[in-house]
C-alpha positions in Angstrom: -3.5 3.1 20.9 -5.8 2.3 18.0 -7.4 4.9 15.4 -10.1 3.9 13.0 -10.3 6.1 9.7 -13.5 6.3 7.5 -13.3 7.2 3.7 -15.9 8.4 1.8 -16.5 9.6 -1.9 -13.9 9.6 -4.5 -11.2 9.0 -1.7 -11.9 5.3 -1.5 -10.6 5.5 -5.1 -7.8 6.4 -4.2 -7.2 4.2 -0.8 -8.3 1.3 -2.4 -11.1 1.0 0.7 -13.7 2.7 2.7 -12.2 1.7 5.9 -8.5 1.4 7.4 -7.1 1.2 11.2 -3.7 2.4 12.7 -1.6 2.1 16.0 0.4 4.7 17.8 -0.5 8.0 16.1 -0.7 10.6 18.6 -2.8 13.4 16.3 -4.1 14.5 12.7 -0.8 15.9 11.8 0.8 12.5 12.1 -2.4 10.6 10.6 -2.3 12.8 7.5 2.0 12.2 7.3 1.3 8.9 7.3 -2.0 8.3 5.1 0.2 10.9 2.5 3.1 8.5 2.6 0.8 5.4 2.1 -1.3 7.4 -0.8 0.2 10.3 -2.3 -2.8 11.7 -3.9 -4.4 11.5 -1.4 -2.0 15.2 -1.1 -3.9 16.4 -4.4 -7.2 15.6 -2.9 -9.8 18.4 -1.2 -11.3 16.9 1.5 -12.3 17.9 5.5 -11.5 15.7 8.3 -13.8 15.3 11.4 -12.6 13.6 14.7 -15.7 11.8 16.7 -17.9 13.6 14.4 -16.4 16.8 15.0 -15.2 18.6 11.7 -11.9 20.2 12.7 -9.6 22.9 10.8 -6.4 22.1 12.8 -4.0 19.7 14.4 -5.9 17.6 17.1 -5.2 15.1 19.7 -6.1 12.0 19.0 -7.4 9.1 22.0 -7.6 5.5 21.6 -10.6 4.4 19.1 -10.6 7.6 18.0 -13.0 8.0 15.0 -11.6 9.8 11.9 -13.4 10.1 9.3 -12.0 11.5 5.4 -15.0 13.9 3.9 -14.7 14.9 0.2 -16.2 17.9 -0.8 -20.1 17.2 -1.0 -22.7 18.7 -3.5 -26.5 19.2 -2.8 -28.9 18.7 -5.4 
């Protein structure tokens, strides 16, 4: 099972890249255990996270090609 993670904003500073893949991870709690342990400020960072373009506010199930996508805080103007 593949999952495809998008970064956007100030968080590719920190990952190094806009764009990164991962097998066998069953749901956003494990994602985010695993993207903290890869880059730990990423656990300093404000951000949302949206699964197939749904913003979500709690552990979720993930399916293969699952799109998650990392959303810093955005400003109008």
């Amino acid at each position: 099972m593949k999952i495809n993670v998008k970064i956007f904003g100030q968080l590719v500073e920190i990952t190094g890249t806009d764009n990164l893949s991962f097998d066998n991870i069953q749901d956003t709690d494990q994602l985010m255990e695993r993207l903290h342990s890869l880059f730990p400020s990423l656990r300093e960072a404000s951000f949302a996270c949206a699964v197939n373009l749904r913003i979500i506010r709690t552990n979720t199930h993930l399916l293969d090609n699952s799109m998650v996508a990392l959303l810093p805080p955005f400003s109008g103007g």
